[in-house]
C-alpha positions as CSV (number, residue, x, y, z in Angstrom):
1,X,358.0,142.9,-34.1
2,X,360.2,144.5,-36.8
3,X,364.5,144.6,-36.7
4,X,363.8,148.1,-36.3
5,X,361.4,148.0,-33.1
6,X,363.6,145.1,-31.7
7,X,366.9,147.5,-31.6
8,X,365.3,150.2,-30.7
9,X,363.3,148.4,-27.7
10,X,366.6,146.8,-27.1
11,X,368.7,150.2,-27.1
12,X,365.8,151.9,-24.7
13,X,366.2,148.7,-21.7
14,X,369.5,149.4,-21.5
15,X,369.6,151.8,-19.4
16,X,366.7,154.9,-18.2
17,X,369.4,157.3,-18.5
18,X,369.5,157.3,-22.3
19,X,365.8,156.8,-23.1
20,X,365.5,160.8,-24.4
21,X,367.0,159.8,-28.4
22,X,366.1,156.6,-28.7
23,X,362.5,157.4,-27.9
24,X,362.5,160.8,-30.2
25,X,364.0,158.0,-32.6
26,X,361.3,155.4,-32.4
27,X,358.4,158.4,-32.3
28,X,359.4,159.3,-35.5
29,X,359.5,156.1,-37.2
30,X,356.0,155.3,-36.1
31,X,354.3,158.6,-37.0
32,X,355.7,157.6,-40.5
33,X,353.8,154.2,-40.4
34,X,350.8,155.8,-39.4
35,X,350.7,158.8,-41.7
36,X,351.3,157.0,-44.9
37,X,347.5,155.3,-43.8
38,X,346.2,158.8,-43.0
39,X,347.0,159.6,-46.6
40,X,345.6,156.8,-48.6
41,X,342.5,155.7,-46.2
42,X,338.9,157.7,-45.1
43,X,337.3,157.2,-41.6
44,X,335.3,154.2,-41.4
45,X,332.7,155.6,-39.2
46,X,331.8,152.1,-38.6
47,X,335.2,150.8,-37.3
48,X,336.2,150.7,-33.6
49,X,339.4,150.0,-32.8
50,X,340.4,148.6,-29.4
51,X,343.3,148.0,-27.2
52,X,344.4,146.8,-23.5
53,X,347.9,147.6,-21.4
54,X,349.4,148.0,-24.8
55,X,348.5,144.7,-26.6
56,X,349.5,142.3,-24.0
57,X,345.8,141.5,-22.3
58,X,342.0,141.0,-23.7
59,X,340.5,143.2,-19.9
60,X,340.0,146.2,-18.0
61,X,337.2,148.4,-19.1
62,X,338.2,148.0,-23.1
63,X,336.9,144.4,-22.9
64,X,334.0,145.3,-21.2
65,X,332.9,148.0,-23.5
66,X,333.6,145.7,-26.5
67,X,331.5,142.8,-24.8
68,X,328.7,145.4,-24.2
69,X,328.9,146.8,-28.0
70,X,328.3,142.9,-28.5
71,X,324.9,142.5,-27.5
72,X,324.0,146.0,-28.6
73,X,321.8,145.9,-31.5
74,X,323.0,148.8,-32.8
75,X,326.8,147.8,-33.4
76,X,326.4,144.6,-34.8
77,X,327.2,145.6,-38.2
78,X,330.3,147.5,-36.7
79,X,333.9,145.5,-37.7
80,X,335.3,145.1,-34.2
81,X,339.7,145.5,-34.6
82,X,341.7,144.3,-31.4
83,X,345.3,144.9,-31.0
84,X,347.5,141.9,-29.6
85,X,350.8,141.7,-29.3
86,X,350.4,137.5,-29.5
87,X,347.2,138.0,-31.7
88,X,347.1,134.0,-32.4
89,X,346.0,133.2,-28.3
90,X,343.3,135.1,-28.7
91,X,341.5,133.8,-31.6
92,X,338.2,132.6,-29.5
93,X,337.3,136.5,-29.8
94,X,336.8,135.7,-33.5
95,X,333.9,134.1,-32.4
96,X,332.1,137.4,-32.4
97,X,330.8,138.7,-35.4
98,X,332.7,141.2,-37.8
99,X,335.9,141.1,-35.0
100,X,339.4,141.4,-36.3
101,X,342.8,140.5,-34.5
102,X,346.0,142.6,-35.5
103,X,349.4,142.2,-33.8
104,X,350.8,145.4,-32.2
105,X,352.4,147.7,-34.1
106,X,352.2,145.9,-37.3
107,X,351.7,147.8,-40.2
108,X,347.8,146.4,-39.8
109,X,347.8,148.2,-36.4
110,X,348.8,151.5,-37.8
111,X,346.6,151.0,-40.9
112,X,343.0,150.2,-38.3
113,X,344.0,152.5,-36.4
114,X,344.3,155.2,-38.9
115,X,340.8,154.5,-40.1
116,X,338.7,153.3,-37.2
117,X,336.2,155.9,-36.4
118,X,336.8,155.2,-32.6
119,X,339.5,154.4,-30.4
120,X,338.9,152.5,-26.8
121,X,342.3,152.0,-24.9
122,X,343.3,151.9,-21.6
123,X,346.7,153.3,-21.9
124,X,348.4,155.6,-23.7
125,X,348.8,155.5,-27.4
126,X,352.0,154.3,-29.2
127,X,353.1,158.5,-30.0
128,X,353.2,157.9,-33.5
129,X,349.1,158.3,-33.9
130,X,347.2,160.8,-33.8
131,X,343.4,161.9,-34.2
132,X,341.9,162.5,-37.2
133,X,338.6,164.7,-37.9
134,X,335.5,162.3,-37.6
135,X,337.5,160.2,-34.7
136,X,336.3,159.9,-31.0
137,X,338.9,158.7,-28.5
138,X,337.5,156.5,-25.6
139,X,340.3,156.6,-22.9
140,X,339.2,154.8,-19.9
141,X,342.3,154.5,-18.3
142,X,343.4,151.2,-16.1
143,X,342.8,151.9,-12.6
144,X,342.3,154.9,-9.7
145,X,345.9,155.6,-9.2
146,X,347.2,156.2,-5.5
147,X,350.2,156.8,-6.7
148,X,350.8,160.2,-9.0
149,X,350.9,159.9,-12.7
150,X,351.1,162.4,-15.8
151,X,351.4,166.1,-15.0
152,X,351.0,165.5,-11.5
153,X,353.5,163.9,-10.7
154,X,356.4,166.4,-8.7
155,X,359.3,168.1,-9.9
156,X,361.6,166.5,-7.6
157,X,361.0,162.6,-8.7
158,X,362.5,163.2,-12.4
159,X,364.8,165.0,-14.4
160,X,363.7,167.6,-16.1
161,X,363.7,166.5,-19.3
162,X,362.3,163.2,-18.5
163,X,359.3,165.1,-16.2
164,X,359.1,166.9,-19.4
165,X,358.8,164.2,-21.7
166,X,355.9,162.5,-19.0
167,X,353.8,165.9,-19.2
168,X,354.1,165.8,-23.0
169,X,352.7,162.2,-23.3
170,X,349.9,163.2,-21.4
171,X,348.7,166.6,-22.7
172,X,348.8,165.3,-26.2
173,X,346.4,162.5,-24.7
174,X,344.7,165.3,-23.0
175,X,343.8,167.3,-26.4
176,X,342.8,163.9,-28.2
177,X,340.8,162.1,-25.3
178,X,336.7,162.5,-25.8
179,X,335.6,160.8,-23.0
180,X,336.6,159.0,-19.6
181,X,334.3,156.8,-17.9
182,X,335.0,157.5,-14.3
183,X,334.3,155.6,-10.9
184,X,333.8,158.2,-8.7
185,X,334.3,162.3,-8.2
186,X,338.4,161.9,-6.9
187,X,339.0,160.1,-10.1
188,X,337.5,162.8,-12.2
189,X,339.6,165.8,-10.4
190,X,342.5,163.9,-10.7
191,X,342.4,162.5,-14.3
192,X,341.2,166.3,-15.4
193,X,344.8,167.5,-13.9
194,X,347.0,164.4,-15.0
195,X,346.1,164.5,-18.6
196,X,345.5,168.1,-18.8
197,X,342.6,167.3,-20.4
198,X,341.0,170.1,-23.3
199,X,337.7,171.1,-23.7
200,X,336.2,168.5,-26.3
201,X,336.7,165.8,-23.2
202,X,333.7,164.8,-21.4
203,X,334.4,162.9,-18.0
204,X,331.3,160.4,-17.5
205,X,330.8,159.6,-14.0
206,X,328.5,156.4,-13.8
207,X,331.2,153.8,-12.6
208,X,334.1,151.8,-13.9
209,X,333.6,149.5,-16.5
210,X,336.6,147.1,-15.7
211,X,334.2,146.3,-12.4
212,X,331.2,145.0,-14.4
213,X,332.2,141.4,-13.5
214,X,332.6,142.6,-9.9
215,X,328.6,143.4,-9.3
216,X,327.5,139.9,-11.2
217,X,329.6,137.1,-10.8
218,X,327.7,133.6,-9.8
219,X,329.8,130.8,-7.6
220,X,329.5,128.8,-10.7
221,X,332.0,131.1,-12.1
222,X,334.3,130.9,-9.2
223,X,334.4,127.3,-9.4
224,X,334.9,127.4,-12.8
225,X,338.2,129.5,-12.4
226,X,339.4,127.9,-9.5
227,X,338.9,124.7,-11.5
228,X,340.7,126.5,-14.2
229,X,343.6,127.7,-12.2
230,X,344.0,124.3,-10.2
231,X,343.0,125.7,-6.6
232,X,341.7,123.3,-4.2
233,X,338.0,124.0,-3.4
234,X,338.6,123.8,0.2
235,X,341.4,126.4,0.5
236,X,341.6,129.6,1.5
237,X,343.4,132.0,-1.5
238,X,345.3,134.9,-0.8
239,X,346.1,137.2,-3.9
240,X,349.7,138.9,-3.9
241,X,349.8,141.8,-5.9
242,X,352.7,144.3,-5.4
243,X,353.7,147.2,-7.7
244,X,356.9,148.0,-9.9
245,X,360.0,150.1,-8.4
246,X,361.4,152.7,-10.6
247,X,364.8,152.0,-8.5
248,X,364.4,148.3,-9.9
249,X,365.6,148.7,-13.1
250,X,368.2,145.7,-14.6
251,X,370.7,146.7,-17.5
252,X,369.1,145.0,-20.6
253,X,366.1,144.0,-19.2
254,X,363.9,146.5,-18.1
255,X,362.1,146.8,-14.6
256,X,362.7,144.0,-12.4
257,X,361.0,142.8,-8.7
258,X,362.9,141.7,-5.8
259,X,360.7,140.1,-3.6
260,X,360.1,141.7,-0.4
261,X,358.3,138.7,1.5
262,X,359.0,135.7,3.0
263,X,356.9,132.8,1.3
264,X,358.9,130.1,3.3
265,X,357.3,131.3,6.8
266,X,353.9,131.7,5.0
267,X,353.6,127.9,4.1
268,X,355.1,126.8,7.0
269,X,352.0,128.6,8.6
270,X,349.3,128.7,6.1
271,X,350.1,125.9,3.5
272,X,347.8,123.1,4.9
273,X,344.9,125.8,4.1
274,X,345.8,128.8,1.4
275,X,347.4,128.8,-1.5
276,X,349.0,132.2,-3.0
277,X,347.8,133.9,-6.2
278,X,350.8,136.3,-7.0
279,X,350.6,138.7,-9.7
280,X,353.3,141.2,-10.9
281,X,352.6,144.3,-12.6
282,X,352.8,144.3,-16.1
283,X,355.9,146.6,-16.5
284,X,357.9,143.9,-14.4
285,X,360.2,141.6,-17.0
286,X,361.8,139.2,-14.8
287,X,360.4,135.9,-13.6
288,X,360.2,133.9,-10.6
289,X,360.7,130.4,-9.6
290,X,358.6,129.1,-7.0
291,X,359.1,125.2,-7.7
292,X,360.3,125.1,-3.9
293,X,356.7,126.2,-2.3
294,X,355.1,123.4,-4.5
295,X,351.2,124.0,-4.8
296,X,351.4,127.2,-2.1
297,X,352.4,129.4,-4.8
298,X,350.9,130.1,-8.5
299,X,352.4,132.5,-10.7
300,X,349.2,134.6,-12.4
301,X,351.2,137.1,-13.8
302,X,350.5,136.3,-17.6
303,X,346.5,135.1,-17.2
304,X,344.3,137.8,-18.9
305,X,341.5,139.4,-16.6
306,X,342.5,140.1,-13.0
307,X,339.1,140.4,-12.1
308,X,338.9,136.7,-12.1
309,X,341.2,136.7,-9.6
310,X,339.9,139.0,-7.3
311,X,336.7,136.5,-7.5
312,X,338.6,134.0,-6.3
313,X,340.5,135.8,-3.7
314,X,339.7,136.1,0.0
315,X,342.1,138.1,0.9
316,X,344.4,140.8,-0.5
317,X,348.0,141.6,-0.3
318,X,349.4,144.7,-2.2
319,X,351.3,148.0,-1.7
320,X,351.5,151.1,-3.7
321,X,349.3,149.4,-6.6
322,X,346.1,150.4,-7.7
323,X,344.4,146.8,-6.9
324,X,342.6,147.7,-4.3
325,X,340.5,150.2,-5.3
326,X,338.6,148.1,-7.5
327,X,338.8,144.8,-5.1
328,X,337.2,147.1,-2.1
329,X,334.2,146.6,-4.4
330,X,333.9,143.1,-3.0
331,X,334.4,144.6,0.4
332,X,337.0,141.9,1.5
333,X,340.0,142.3,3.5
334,X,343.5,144.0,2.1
335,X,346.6,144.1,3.5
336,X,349.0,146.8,2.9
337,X,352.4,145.4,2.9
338,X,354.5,148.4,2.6
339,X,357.8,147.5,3.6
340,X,359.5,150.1,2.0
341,X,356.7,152.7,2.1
342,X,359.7,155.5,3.4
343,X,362.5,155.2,0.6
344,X,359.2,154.2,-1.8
345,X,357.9,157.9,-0.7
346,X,360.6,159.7,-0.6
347,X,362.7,158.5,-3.3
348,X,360.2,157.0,-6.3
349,X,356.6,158.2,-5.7
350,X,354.4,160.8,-4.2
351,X,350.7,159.6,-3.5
352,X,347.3,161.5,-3.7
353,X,346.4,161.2,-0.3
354,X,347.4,159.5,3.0
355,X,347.7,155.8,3.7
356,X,345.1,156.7,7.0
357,X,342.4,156.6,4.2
358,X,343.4,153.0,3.0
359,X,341.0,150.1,3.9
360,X,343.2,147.8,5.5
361,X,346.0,147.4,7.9
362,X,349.4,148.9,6.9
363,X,352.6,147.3,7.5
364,X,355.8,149.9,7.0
365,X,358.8,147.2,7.9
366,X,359.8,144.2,5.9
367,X,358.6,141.0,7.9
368,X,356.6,138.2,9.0
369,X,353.7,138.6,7.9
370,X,351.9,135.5,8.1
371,X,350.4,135.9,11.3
372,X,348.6,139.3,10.2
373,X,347.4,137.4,7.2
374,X,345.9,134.3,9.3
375,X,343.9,136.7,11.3
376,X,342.2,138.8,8.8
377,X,341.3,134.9,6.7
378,X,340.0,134.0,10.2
379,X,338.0,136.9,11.3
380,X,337.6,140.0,9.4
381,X,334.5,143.0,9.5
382,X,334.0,145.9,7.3
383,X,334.5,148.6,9.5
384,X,334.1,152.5,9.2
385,X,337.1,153.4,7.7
386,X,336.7,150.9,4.4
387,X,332.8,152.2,4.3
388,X,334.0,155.4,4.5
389,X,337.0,154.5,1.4
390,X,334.0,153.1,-0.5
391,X,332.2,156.7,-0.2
392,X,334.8,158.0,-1.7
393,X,335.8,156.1,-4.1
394,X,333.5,153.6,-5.1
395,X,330.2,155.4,-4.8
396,X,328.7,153.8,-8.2
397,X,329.2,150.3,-7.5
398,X,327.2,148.6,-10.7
399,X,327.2,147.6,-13.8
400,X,328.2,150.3,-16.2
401,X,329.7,149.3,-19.2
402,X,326.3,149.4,-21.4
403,X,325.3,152.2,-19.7
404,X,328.7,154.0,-20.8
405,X,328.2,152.7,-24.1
406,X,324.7,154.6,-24.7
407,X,326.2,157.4,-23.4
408,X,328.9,157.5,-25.6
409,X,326.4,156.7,-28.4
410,X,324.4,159.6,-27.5
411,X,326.9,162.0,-27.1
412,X,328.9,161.2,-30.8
413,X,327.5,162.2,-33.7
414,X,328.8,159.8,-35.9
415,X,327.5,156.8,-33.7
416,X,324.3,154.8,-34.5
């Protein structure tokens, strides 16, 4: 990163309250960077650029669409560009043929991105690119949200300028995006009114392709990560995965996380036969120290592929995070450890529907919760109401990311 991106990154932690200039500052230095590529390079029609949470992981459906253009005949000659913000931890990918790393938002990044005939992220772009003629966008998002994002999100929860500036964001993705692999019909209603999306954007609903390792995992491969992650065999593991605040946001630091849960009770309960995954969502810059829970607790927050970790998991704790629409999949318990679901509510967030529909137990108070969690590890049953979540979203449980692939393929007319 650049002295330029550093003060300006630096200047926009400070504080939300005086994000408006310094943004409007940084948009307009990166449109520069891009353009001057725009200028001097064509469309490589045979060029695909790709991207996941903004540089900082190789997952989600990006990876698996790049995995699947892999063994596809028909894109081996493609070069394959990802965009890291640590590049160098991710040279294994350069195992693949014709792949390229870039760091994000070097001037390589604007440069591939200016010439790659597609684009597959899972977030929104850095503002300063835009489409050319002879691109096709692949925006496959990161997740059914519960929670309301983009244009949908009320009047009430932010300024007006800031609510403003969301929409923006999003209906210029909206008027780029050519299609959004979707999981189920909800998701496509919802992302249509979100992003606003135009015309030129086709919504494909055959599944989620950040799943795929969900419907063909072996227990070789669990072994193999618990191995990797240093989990004894004979434990139980609970996965800990609780969303960012708005109201959480540190002076000169960003979005913080004050833990709402007592891990001290939970080991002196469960210690001899679970251990804790936790996992903190990717917004969230502070970190934790739990030296003083020894092997009960391991911090996941930085490994790559959460799906991994859903593998793994037996059980589920989140709150207002997307998680466990995609780990319902496995059809194992989730508890929903809301303990500040009113002021979260009422003050931050407004959700798509009722927490009646979720498929798991809700707790609205901050407490113990170890018993709770000891009883759905010792006996739990998938009953009607997490068959009936399923129905609704997660009707194409499968495989999809080849089959999104072809249909991409078949749809743009620039691809083999």
């Amino acid at each position: 990163m650049g002295k330029i991106e550093k003060t300006v990154k630096k200047i926009v932690n400070l504080t939300p309250g005086i994000k408006e200039a310094s943004v409007r500052v940084y948009h307009k230095y990166s449109q520069l960077r891009y353009r001057k590529y725009v200028k001097k390079y064509p469309v490589d029609s045979h060029m695909i650029m790709f991207e996941s949470y903004m540089g900082r992981k190789y997952s989600c459906s990006p990876r698996a669409m790049f995995e699947a253009m892999c063994e596809d005949s028909r894109y081996r000659e493609y070069k394959k560009v990802w965009a890291f913000t640590e590049p160098e931890k991710h040279r294994y990918l350069e195992k693949y043929p014709n792949t390229i790393l870039v760091k994000y938002r070097s001037e390589d990044y604007y440069r591939y991105y200016a010439c790659a005939g597609m684009w597959i992220t899972n977030y929104l772009l850095d503002y300063g690119i835009e489409k050319r003629p002879g691109q096709i966008y692949v925006q496959t998002w990161h997740g059914t949200p519960l929670k309301k994002i983009g244009c949908d999100v009320p009047r009430l929860e932010l300024s007006k300028k800031e609510r403003e500036r969301t929409c923006n964001e999003y209906k210029r993705e909206g008027q780029m995006i050519d299609f959004m692999p979707s999981p189920s019909p909800f998701y496509t209603e919802k992302v249509k009114s979100a992003f606003c999306l135009g015309e030129q954007a086709k919504v494909l609903e055959f599944g989620y392709p950040r799943n795929d390792d969900l419907f063909r995992y072996t227990e070789k491969k669990c072994e193999d990560i618990k191995r990797e992650l240093g989990i004894p065999a004979d434990k139980k593991v609970i996965l800990y995965a609780p969303t960012w605040r708005q109201n959480q946001h540190t002076a000169g630091e960003g979005f913080t996380y004050s833990l709402g849960i007592d891990f001290g009770s939970m080991k002196a309960r469960l210690g001899d036969k679970a251990v804790i995954l936790f996992r903190t969502h990717y917004f969230i810059s502070n970190s934790f120290d739990f030296s003083k829970y020894g092997d009960f607790i391991k911090d996941v927050s930085s490994y790559d592929e959460i799906n991994d970790l859903y593998l793994v998991s037996d059980l589920l704790i989140t709150d207002y995070s997307s998680v466990f629409f995609d780990y319902a999949n496995l059809e194992r318990p989730i508890l929903f450890y809301m303990y500040d679901y009113e002021a979260y509510r009422e003050e931050m967030k407004d959700f798509y529907f009722g927490i009646e529909l979720l498929p798991g137990p809700v707790i609205k108070e901050e407490r113990d919760i170890s018993e709770d969690v000891e009883r759905l590890l010792e006996g739990f049953t998938v009953d009607n109401v997490y068959r009936r979540f399923n129905e609704i979203f997660n009707p194409h449980r499968k495989v999809c990311g080849g089959e999104m692939v072809r249909e991409i393929t078949s749809l743009s007319p620039d691809t083999p």
